[in-house]
MDAnalysis code that builds the backbone (N, CA, C; Angstrom):
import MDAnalysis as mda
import numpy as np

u = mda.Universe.empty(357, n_residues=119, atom_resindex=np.repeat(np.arange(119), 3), trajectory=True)
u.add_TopologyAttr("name", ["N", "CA", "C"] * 119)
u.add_TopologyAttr("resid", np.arange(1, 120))
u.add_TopologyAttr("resname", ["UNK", "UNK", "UNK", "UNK", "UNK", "UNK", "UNK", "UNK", "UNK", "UNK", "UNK", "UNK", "UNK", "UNK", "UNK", "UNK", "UNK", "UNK", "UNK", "UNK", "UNK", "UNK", "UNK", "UNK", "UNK", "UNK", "UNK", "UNK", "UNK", "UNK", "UNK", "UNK", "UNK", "UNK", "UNK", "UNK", "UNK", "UNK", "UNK", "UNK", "UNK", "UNK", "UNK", "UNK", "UNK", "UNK", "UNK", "UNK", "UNK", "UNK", "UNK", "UNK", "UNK", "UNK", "UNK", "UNK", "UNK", "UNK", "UNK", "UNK", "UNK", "UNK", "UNK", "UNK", "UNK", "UNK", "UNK", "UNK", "UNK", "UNK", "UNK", "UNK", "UNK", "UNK", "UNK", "UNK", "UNK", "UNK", "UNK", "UNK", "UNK", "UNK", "UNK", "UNK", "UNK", "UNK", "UNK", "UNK", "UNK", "UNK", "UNK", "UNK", "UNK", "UNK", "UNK", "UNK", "UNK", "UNK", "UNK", "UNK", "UNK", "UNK", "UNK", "UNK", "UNK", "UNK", "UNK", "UNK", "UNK", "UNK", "UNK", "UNK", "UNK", "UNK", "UNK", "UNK", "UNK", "UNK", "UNK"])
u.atoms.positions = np.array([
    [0.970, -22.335, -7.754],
    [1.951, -22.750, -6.779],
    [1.817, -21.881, -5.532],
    [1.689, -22.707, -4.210],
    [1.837, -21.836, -3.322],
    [2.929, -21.432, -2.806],
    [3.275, -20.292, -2.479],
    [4.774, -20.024, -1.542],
    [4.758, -20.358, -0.570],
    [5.618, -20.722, 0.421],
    [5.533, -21.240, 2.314],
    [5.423, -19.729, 3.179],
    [5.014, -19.347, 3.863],
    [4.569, -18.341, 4.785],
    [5.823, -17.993, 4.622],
    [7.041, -18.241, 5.335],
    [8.247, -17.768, 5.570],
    [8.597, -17.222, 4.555],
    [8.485, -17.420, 3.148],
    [9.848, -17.323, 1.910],
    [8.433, -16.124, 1.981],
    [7.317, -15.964, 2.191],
    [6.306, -14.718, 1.345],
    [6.965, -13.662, 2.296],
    [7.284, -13.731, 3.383],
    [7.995, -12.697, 4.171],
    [9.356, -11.857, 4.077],
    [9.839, -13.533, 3.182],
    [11.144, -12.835, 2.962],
    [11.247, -12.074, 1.695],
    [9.841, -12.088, 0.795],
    [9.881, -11.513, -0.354],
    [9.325, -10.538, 0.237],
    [8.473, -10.392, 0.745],
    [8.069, -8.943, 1.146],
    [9.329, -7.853, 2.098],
    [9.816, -8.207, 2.844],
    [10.930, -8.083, 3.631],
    [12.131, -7.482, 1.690],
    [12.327, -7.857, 1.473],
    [13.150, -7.657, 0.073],
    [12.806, -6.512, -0.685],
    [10.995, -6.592, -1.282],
    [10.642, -5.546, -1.906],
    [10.802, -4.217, -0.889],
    [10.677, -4.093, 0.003],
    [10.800, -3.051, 1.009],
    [12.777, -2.598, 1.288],
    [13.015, -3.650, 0.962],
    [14.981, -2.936, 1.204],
    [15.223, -2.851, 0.236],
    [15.605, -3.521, -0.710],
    [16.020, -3.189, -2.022],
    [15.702, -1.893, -2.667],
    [14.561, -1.237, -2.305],
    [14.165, 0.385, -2.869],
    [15.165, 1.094, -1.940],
    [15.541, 0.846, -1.188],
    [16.245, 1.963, 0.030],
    [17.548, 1.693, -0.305],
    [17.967, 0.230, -0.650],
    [19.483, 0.015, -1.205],
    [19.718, 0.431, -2.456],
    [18.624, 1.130, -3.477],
    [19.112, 0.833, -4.562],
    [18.982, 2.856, -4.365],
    [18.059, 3.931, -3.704],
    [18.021, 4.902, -3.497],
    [19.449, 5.207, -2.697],
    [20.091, 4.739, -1.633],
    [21.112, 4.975, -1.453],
    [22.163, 5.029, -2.307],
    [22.432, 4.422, -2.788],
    [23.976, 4.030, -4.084],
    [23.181, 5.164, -4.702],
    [22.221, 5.280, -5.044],
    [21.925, 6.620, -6.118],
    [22.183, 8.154, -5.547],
    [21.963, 8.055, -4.365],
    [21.717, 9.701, -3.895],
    [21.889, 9.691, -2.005],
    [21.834, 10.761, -1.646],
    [21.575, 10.796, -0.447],
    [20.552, 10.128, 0.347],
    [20.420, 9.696, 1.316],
    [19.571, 8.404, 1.819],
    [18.875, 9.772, 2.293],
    [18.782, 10.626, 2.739],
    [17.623, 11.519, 3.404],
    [16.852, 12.254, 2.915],
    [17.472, 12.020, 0.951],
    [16.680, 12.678, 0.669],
    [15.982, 11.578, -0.166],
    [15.839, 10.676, -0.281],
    [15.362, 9.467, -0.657],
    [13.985, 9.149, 0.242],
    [12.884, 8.866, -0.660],
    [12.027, 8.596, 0.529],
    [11.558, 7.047, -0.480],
    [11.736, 5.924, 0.754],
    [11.633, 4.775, 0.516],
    [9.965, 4.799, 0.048],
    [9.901, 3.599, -1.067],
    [9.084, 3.129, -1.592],
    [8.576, 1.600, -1.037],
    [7.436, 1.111, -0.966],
    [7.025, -0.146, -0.848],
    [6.833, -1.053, -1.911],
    [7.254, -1.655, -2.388],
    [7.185, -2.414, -3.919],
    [5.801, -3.143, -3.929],
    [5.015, -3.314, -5.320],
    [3.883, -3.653, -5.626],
    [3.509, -4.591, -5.059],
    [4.382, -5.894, -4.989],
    [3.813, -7.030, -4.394],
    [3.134, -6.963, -2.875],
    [3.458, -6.051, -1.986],
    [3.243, -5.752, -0.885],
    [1.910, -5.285, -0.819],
    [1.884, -4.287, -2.322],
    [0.387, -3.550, -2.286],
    [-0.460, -4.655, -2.718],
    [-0.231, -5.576, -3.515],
    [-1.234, -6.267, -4.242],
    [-1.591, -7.198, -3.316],
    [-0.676, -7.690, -1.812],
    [-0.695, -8.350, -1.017],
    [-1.796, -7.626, 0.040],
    [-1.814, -6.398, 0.074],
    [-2.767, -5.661, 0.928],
    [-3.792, -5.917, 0.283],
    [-3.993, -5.459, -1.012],
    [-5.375, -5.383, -1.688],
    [-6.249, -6.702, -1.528],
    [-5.048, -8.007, -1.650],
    [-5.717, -8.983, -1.754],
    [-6.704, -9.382, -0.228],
    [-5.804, -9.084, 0.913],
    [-6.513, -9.012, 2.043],
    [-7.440, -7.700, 2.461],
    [-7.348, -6.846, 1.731],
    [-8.363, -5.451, 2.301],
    [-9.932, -6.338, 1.309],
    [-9.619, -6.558, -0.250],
    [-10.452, -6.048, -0.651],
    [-10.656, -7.439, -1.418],
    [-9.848, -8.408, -1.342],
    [-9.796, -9.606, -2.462],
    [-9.001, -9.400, -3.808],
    [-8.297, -8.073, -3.329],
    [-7.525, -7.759, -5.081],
    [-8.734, -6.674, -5.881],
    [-9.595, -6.815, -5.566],
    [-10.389, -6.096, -6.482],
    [-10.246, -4.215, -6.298],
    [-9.363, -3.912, -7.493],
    [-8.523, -2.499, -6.858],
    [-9.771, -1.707, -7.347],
    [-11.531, -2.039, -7.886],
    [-12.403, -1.092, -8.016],
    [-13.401, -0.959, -7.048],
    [-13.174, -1.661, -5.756],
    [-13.844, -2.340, -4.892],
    [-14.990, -0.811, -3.947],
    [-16.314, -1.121, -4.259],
    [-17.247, -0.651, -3.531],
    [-18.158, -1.555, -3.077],
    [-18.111, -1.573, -2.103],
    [-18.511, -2.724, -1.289],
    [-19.983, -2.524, 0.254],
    [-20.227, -0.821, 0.025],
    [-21.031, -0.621, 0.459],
    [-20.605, 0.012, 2.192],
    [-19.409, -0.441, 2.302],
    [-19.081, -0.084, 3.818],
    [-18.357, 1.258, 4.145],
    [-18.214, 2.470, 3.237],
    [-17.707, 3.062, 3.455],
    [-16.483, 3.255, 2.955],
    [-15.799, 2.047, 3.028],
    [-14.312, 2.268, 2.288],
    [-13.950, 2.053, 0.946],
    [-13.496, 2.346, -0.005],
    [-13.160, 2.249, -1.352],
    [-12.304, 1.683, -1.564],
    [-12.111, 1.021, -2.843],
    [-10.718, 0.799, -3.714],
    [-10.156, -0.553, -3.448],
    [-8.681, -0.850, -3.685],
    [-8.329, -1.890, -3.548],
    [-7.522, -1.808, -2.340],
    [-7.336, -0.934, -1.923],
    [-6.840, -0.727, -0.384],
    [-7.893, -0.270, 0.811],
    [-9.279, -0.081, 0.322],
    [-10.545, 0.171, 1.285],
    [-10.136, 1.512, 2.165],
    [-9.532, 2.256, 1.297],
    [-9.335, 4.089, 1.893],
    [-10.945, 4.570, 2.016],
    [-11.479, 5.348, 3.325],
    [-12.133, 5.689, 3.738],
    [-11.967, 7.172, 2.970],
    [-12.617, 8.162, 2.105],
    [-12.932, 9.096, 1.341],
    [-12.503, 10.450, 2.599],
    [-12.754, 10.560, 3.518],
    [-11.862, 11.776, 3.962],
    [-10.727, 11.708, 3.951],
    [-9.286, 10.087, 4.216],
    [-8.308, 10.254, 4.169],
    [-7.854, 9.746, 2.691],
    [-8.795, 9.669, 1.587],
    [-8.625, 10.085, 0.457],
    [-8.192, 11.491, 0.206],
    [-9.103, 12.204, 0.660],
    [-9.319, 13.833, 0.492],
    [-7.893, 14.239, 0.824],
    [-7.960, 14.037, 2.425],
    [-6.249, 14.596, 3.290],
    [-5.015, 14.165, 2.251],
    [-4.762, 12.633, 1.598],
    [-3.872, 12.453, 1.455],
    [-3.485, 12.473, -0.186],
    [-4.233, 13.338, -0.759],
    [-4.344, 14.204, -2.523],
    [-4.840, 13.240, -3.200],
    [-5.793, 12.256, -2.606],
    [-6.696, 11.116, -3.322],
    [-7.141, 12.221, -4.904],
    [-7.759, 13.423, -4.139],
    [-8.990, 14.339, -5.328],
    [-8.179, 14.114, -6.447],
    [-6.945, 15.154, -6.837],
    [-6.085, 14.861, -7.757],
    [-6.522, 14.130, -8.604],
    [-6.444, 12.805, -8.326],
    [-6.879, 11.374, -9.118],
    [-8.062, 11.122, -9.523],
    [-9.172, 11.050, -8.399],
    [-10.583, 10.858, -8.670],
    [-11.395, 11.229, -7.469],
    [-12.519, 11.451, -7.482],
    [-13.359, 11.586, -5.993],
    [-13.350, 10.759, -5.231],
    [-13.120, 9.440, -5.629],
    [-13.306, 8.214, -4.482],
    [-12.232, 7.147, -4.663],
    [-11.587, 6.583, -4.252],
    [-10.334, 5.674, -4.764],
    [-10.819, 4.337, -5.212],
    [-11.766, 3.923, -5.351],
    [-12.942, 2.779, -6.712],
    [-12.664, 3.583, -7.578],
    [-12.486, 4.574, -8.137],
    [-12.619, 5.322, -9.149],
    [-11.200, 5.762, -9.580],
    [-10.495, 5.738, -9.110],
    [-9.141, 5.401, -9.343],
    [-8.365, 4.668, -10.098],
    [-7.270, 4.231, -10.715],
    [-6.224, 3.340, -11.142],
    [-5.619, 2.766, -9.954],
    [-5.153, 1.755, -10.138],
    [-4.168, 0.986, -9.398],
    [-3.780, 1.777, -8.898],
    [-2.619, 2.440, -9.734],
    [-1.427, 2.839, -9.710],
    [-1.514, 4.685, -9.172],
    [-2.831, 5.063, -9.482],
    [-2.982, 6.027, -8.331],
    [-3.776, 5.726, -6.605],
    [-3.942, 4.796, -6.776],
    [-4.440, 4.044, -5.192],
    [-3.381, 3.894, -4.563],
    [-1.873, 3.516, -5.235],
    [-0.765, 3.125, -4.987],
    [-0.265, 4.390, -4.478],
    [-0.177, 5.541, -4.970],
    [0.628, 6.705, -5.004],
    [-0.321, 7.555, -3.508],
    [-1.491, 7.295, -3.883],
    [-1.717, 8.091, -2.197],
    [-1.639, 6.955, -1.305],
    [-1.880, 5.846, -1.342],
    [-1.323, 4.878, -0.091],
    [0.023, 4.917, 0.176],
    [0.946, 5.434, -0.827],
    [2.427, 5.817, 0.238],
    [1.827, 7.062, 0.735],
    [1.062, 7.987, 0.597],
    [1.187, 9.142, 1.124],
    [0.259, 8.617, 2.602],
    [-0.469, 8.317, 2.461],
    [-0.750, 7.567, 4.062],
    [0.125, 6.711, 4.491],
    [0.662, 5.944, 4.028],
    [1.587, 5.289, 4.835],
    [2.794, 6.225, 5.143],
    [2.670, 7.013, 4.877],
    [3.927, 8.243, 5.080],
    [3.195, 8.872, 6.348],
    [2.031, 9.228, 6.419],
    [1.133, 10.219, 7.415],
    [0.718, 9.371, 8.553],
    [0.843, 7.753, 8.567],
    [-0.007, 6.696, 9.577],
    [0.620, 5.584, 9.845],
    [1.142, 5.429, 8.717],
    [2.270, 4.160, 8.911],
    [1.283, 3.154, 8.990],
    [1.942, 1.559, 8.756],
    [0.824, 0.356, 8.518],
    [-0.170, 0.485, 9.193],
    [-0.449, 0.848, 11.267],
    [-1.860, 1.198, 11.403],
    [-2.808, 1.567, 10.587],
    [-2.626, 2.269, 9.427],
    [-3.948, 2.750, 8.781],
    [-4.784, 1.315, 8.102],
    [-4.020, 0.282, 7.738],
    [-4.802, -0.928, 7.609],
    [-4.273, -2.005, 8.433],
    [-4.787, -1.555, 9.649],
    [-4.134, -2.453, 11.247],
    [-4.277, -3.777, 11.082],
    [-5.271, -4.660, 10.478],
    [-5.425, -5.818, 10.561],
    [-4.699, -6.873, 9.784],
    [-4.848, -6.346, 8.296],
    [-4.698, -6.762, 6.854],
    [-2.736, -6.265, 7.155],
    [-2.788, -4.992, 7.378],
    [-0.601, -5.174, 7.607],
    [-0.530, -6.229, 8.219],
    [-1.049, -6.794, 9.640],
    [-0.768, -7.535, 10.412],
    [-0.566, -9.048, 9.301],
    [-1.791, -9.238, 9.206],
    [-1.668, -10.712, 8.237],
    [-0.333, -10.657, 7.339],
    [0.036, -9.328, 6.393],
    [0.821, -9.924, 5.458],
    [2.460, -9.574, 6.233],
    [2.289, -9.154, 7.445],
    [3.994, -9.223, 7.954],
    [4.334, -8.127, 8.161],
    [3.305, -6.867, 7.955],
    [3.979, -5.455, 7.909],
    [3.717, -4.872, 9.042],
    [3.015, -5.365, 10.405],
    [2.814, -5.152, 11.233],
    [3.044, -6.185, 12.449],
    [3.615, -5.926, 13.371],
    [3.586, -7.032, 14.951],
    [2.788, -7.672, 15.268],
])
């Protein structure tokens, strides 16, 4: 089934407030640092990389988010693995908030753009 452009926005638009509404009622909002919910990531991956979160593809960038290996390095990629193909999901996930914390959607300027997370 396909979704209509609009309602995929408004789900994405949702996974992104609902972490901040549900961190507020819990605790102090400043000390809360908002989360991006999966669908958003799997929505990136699908446009960075086709979904394929082991993706080496020869161009330099890795993974299912196509992180370039120095801002692997900067953003505690090592931790996890040497290269983010080599990674889990779910640690591709955990340093892509930490870039999106350090760069904000610019760091995948094109692919945010397509799924709504960018102007």
């Amino acid at each position: 089934m396909r979704i209509p452009r609009s309602y995929r926005r408004a789900l994405i638009v949702l996974g992104l407030l609902l972490p901040t509404v549900v961190a507020g009622a819990a605790g102090p909002p400043a000390a809360a640092r908002q989360s991006v919910s999966d669908l958003v990531w799997d929505r990136l991956a699908d446009c960075e990389s086709s979904g394929d979160w082991q993706a080496d593809t020869g161009n330099g960038y890795y993974g299912g988010l196509q992180i370039w290996p120095p801002t692997w390095r900067e953003a505690g990629g090592l931790r996890y693995a040497d290269r983010p193909d080599r990674a889990s999901r779910a640690q591709q996930i955990a340093v892509g908030e930490e870039i999106l914390r350090r760069q904000g959607w610019n760091a995948w300027g094109w692919c945010a753009r397509q799924i709504g997370m960018l102007e």
